[in-house]
N, CA, C and O atoms as a Tripos MOL2 file, in Angstrom:
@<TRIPOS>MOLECULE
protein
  200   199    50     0     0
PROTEIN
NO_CHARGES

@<TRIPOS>ATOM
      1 N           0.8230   -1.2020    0.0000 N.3       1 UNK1
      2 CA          0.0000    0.0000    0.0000 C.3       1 UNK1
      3 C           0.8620    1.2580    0.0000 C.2       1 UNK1
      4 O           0.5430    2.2660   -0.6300 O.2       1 UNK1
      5 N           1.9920    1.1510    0.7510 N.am      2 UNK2
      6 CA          2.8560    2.0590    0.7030 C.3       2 UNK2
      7 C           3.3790    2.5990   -1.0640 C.2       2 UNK2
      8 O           3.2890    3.7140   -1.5770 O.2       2 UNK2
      9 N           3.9300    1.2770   -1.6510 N.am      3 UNK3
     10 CA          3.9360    2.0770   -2.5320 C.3       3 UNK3
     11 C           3.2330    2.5430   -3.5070 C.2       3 UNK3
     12 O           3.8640    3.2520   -4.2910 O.2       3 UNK3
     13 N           2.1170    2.3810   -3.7250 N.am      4 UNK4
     14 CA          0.9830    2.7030   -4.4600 C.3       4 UNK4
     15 C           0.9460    4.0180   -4.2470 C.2       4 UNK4
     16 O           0.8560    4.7620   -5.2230 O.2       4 UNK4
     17 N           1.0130    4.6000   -2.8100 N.am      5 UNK5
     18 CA          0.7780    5.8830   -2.3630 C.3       5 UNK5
     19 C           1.8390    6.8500   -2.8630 C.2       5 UNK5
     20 O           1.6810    7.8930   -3.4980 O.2       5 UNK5
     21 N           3.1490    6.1720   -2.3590 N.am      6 UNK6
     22 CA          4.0290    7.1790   -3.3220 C.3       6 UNK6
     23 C           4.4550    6.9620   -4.9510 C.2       6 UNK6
     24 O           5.4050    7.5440   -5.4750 O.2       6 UNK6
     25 N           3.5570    6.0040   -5.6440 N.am      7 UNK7
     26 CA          3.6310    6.0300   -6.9210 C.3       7 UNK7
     27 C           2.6990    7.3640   -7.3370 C.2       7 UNK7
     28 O           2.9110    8.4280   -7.9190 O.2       7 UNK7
     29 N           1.3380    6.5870   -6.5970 N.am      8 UNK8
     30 CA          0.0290    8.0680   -6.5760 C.3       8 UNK8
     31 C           0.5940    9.3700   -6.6770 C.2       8 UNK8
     32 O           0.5400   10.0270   -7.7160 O.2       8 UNK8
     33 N           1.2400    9.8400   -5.4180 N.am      9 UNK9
     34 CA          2.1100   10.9680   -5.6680 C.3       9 UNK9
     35 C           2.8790   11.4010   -6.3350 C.2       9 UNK9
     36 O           3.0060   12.6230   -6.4080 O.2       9 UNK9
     37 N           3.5250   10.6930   -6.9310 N.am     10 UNK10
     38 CA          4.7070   11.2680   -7.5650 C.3      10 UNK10
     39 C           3.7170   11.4910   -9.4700 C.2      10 UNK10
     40 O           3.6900   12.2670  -10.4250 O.2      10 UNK10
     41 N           3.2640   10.5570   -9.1250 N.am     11 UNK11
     42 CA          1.8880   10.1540  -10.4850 C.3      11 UNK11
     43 C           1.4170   11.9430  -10.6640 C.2      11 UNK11
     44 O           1.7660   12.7170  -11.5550 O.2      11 UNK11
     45 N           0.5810   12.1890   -9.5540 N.am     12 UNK12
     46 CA         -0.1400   13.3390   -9.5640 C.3      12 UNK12
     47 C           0.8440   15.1580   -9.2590 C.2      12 UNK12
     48 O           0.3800   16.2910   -9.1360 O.2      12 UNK12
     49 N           2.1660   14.6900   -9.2400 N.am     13 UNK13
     50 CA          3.1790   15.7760   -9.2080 C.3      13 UNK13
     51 C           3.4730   16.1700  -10.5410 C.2      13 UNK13
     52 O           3.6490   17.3000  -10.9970 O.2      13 UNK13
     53 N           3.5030   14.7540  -11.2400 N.am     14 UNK14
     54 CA          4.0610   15.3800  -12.6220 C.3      14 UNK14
     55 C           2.5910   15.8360  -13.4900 C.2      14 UNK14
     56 O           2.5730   16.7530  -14.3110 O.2      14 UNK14
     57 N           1.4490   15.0410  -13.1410 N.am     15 UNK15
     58 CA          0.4710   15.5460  -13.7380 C.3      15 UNK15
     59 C           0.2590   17.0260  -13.7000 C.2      15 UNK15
     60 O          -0.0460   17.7290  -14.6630 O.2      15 UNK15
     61 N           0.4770   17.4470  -12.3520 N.am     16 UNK16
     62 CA          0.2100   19.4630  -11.6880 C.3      16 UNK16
     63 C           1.0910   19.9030  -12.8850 C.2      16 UNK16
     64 O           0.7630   20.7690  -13.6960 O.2      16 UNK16
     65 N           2.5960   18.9890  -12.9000 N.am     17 UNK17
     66 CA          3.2860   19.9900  -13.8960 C.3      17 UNK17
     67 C           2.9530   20.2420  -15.3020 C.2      17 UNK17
     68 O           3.0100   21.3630  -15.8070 O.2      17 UNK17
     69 N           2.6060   19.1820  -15.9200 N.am     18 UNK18
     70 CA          1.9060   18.7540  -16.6610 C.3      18 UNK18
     71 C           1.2020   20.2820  -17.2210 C.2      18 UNK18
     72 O           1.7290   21.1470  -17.9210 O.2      18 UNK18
     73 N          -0.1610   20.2340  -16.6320 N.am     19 UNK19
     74 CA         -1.0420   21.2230  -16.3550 C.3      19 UNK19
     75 C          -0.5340   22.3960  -16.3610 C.2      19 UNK19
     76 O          -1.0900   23.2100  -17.0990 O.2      19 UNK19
     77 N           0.7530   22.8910  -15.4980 N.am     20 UNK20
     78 CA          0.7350   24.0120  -15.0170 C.3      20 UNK20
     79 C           1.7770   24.4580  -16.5280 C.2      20 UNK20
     80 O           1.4450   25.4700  -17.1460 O.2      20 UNK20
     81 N           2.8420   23.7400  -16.9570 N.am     21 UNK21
     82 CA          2.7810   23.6240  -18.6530 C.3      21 UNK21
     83 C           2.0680   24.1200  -19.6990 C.2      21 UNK21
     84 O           2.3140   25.0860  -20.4200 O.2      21 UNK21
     85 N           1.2820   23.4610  -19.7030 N.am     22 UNK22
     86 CA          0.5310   23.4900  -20.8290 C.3      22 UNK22
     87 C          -0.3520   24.7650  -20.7120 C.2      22 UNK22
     88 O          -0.4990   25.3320  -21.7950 O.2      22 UNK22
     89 N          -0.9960   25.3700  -19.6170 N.am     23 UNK23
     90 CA         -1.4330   26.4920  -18.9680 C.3      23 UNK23
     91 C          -0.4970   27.7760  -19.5280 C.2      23 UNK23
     92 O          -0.9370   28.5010  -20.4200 O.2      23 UNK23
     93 N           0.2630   27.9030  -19.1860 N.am     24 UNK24
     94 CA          1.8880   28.8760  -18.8660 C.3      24 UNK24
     95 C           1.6890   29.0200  -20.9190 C.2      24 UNK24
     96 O           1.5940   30.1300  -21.4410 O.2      24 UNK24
     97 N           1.6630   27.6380  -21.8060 N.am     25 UNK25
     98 CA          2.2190   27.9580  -23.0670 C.3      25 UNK25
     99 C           0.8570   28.1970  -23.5230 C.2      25 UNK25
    100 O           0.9960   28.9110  -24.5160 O.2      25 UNK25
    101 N          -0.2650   28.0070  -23.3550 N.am     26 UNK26
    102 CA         -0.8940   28.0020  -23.7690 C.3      26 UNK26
    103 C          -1.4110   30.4660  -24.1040 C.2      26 UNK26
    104 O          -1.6570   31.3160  -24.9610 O.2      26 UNK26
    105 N          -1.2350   30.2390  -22.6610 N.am     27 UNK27
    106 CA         -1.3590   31.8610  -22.3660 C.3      27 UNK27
    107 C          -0.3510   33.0050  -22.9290 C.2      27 UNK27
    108 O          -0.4120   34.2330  -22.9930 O.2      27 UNK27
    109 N           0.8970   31.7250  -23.4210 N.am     28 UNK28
    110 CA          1.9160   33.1030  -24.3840 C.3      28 UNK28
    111 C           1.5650   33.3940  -25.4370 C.2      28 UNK28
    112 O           1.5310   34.5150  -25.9440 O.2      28 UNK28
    113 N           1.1340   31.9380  -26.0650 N.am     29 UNK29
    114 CA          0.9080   31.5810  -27.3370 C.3      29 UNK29
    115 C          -0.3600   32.9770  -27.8340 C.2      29 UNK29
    116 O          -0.4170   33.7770  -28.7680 O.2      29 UNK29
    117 N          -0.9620   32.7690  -26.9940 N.am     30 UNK30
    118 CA         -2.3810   33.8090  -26.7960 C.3      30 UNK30
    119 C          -2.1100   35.3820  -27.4420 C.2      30 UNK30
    120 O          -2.4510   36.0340  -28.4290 O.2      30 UNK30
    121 N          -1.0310   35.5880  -25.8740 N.am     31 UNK31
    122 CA         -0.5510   36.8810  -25.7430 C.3      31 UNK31
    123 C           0.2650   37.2970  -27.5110 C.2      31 UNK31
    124 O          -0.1730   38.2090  -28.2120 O.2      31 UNK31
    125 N           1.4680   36.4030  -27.9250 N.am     32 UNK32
    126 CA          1.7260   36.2400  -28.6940 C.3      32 UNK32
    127 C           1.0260   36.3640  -30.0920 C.2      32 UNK32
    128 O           1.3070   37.4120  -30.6730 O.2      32 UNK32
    129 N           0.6530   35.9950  -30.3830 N.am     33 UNK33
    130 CA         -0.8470   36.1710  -31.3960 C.3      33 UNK33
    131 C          -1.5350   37.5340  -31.3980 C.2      33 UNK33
    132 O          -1.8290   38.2630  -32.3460 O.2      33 UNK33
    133 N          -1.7230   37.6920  -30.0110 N.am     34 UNK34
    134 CA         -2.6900   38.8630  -30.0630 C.3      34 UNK34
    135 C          -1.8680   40.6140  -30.6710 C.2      34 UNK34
    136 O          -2.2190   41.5950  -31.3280 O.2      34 UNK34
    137 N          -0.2270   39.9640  -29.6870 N.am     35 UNK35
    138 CA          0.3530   41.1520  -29.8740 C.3      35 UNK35
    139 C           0.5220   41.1650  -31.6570 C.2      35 UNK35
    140 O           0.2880   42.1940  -32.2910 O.2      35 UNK35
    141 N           0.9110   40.0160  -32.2560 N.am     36 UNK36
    142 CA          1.6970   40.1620  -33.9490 C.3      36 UNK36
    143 C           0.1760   40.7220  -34.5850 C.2      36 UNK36
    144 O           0.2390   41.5640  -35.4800 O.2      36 UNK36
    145 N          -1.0990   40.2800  -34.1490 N.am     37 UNK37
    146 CA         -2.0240   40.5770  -34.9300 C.3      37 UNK37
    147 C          -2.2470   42.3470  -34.8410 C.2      37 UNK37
    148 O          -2.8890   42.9290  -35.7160 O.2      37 UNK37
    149 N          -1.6500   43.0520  -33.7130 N.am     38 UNK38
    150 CA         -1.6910   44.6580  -33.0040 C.3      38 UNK38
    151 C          -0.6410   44.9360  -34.5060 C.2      38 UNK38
    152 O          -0.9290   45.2640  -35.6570 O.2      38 UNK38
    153 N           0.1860   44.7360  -34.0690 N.am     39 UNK39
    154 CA          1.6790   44.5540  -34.6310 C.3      39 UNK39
    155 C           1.6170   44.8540  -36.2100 C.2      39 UNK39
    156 O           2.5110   45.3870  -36.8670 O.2      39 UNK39
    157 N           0.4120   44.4130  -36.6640 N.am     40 UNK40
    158 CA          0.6300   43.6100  -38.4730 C.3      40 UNK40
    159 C          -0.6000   44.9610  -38.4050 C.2      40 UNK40
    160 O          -0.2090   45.8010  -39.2150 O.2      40 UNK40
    161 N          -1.9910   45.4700  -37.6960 N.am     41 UNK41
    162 CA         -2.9310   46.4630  -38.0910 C.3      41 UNK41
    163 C          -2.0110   47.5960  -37.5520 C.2      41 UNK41
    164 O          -2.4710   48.7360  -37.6270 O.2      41 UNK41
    165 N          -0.7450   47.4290  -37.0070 N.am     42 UNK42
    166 CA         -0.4010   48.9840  -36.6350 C.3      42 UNK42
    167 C           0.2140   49.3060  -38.3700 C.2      42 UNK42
    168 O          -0.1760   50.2890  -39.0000 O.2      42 UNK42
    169 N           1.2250   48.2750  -38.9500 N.am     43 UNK43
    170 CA          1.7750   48.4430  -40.1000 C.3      43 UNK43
    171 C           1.0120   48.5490  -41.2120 C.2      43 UNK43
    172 O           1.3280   48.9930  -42.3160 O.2      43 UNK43
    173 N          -0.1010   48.0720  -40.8040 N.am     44 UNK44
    174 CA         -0.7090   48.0990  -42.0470 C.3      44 UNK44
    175 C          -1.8830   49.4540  -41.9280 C.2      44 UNK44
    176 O          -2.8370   49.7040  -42.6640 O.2      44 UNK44
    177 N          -1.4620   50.0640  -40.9000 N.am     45 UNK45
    178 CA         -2.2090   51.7440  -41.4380 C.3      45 UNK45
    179 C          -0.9140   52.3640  -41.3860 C.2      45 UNK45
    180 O          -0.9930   53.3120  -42.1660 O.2      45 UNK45
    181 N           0.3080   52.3320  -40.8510 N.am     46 UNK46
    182 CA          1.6880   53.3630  -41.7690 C.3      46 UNK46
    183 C           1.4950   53.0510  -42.6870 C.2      46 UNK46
    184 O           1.0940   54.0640  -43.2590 O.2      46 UNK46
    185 N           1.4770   51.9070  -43.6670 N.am     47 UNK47
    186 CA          1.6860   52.0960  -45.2560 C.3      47 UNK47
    187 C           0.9470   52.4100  -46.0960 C.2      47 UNK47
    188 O           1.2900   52.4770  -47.2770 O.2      47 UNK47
    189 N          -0.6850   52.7740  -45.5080 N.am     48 UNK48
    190 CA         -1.9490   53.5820  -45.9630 C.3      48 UNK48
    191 C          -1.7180   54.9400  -45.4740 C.2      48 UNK48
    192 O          -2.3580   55.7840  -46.1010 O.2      48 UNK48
    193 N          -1.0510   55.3440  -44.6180 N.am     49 UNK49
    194 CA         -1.0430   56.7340  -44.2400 C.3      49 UNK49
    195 C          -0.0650   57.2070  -45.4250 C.2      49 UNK49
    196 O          -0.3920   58.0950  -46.2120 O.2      49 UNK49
    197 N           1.2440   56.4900  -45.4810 N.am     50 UNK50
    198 CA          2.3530   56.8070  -46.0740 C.3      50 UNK50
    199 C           2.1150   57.7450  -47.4890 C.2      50 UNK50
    200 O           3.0830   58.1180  -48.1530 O.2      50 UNK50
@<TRIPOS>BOND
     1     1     2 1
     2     2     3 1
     3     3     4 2
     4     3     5 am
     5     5     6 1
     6     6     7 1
     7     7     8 2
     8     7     9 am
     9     9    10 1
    10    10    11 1
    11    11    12 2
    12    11    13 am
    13    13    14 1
    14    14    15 1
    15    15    16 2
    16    15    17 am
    17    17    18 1
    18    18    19 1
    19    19    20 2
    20    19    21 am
    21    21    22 1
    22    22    23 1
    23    23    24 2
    24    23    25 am
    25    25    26 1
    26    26    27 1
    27    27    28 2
    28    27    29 am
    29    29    30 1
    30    30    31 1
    31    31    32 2
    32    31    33 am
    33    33    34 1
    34    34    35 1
    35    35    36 2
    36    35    37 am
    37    37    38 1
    38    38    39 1
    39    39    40 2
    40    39    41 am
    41    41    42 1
    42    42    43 1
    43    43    44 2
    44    43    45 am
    45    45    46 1
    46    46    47 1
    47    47    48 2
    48    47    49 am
    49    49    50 1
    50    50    51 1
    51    51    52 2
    52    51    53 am
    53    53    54 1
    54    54    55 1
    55    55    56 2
    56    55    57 am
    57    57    58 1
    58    58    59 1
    59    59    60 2
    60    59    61 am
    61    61    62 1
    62    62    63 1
    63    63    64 2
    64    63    65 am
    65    65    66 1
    66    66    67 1
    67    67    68 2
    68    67    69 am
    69    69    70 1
    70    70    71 1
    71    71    72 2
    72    71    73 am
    73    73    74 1
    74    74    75 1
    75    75    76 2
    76    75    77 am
    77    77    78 1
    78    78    79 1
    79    79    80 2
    80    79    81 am
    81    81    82 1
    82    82    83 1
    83    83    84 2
    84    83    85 am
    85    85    86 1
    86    86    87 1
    87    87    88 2
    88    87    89 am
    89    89    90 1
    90    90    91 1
    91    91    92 2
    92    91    93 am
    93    93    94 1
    94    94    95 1
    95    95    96 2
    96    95    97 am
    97    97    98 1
    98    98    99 1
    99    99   100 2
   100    99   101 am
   101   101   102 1
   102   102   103 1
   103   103   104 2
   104   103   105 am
   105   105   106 1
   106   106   107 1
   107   107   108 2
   108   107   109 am
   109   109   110 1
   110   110   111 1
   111   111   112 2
   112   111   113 am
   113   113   114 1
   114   114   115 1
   115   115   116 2
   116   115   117 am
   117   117   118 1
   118   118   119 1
   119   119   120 2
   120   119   121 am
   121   121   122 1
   122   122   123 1
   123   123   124 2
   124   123   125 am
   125   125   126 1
   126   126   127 1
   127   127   128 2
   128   127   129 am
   129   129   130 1
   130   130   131 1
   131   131   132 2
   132   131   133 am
   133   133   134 1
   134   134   135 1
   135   135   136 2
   136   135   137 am
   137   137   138 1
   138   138   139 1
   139   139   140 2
   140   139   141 am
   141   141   142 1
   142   142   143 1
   143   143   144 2
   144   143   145 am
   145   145   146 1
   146   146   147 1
   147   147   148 2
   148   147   149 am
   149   149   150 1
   150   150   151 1
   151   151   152 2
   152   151   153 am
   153   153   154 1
   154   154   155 1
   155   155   156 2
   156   155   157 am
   157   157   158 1
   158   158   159 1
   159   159   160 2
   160   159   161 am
   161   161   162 1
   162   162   163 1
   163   163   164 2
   164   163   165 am
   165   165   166 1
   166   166   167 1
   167   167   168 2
   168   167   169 am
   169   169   170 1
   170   170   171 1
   171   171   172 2
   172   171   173 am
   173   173   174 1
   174   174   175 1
   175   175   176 2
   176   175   177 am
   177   177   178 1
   178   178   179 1
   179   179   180 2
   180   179   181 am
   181   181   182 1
   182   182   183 1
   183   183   184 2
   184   183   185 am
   185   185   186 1
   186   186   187 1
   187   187   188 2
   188   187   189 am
   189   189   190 1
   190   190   191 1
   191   191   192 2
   192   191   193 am
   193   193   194 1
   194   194   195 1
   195   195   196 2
   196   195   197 am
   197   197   198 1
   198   198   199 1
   199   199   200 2
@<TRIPOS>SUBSTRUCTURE
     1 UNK1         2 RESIDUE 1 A UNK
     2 UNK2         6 RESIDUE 1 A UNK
     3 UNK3        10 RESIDUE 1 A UNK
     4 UNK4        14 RESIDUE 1 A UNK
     5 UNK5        18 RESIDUE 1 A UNK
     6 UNK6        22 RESIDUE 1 A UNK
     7 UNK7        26 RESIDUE 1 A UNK
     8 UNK8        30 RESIDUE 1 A UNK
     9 UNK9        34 RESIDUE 1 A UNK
    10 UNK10       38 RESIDUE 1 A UNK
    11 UNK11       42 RESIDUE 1 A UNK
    12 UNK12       46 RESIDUE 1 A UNK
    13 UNK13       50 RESIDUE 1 A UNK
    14 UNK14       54 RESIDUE 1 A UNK
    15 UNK15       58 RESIDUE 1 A UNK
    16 UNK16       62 RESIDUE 1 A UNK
    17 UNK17       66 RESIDUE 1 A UNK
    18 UNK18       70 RESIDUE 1 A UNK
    19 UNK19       74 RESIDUE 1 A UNK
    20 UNK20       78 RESIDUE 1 A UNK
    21 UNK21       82 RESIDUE 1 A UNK
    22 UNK22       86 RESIDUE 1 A UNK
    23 UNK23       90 RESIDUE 1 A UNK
    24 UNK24       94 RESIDUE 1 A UNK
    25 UNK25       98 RESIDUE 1 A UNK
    26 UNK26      102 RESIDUE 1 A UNK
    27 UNK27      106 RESIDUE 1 A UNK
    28 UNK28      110 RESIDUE 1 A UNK
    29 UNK29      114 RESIDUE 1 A UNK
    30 UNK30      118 RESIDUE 1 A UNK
    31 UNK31      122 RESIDUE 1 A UNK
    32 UNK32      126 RESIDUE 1 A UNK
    33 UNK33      130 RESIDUE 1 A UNK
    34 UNK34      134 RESIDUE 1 A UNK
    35 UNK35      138 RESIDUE 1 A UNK
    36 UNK36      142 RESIDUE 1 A UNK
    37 UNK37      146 RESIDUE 1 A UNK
    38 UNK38      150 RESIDUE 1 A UNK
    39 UNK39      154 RESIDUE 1 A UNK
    40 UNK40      158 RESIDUE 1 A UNK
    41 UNK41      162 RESIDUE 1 A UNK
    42 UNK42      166 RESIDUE 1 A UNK
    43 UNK43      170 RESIDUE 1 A UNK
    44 UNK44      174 RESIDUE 1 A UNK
    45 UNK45      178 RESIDUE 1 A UNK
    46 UNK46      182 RESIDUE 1 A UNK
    47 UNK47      186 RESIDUE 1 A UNK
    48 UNK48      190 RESIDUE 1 A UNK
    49 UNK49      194 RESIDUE 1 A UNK
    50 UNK50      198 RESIDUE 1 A UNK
């Protein structure tokens, strides 16, 4: 039983990381995107102003 428990654990440690991963890239990826899409309508009214 013992080790079941610290398999369990160690099981559900890497899962948190897992999660906390995929979370973390998921939210750059976001940020990322959002900024190139700012990024690409800022350039693309300089070269209509121009």
């Amino acid at each position: 039983m013992g080790n079941f428990i610290l398999f369990l654990n160690s099981f559900l440690s890497y899962l948190l990381q897992l999660v906390v991963i995929a979370v973390l890239s998921g939210a750059t990826m976001f940020v990322g995107i959002k900024m190139r899409k700012r990024k690409n309508e800022q350039l693309k009214s300089e070269r209509t102003d121009a």
